[in-house]
C-alpha positions, 0 to 999 in steps of 0.5 A: 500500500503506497502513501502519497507523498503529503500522507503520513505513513501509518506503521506500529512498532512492537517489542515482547517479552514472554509476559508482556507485549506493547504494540505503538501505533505511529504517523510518521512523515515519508522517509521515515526509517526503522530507527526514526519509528523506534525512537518515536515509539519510546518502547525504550522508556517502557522497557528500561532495562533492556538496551533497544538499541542493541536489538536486532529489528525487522518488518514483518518477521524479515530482518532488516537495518535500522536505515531501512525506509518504512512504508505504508502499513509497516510492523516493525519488530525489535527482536529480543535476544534468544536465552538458548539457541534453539538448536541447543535446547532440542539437543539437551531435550534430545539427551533427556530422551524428550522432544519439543513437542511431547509435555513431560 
């Protein structure tokens, strides 16, 4: 969906932690970046203890740079570190004679 060029671009901005998720609706000018949203966003004063700026982001499930001009529509993610590579946690699950998807 393109937005004219006098249209401001409607985007959200969305960080969560397993407990707890905060999803910012913007309207921000044409030429707006990832990093701009963010910043615009304040997730960084909701969630102070976390460092957003050393966060990984995307649009949609894609990875992409803070640089990236966003779009009409645009969800942009910031991604929270993982505590265990999923590959380990299958391997220590697959040790104990489990898997990932049967309870016990």
């Amino acid at each position: 969906m393109e937005a004219r060029p006098s249209e401001p671009l409607c985007i959200e901005v969305v960080f969560a932690l397993h407990d707890r998720q905060e999803l910012v609706p913007l309207r921000l000018a044409n030429g707006a970046t990832v990093g701009e949203a963010i910043e615009q966003s304040a997730l960084q004063s909701a969630f102070p203890e976390w460092n957003l700026g050393e966060c990984a982001v995307g649009i949609w499930g894609q990875p992409v740079e803070r640089s990236q001009i966003l779009e009409q529509g645009d969800r942009v993610e910031i991604y929270r570190p993982l505590r265990i590579d999923p590959r380990e946690a299958r391997r220590a699950l697959a040790a104990q004679g489990k898997s990932m998807g049967k309870p016990g």
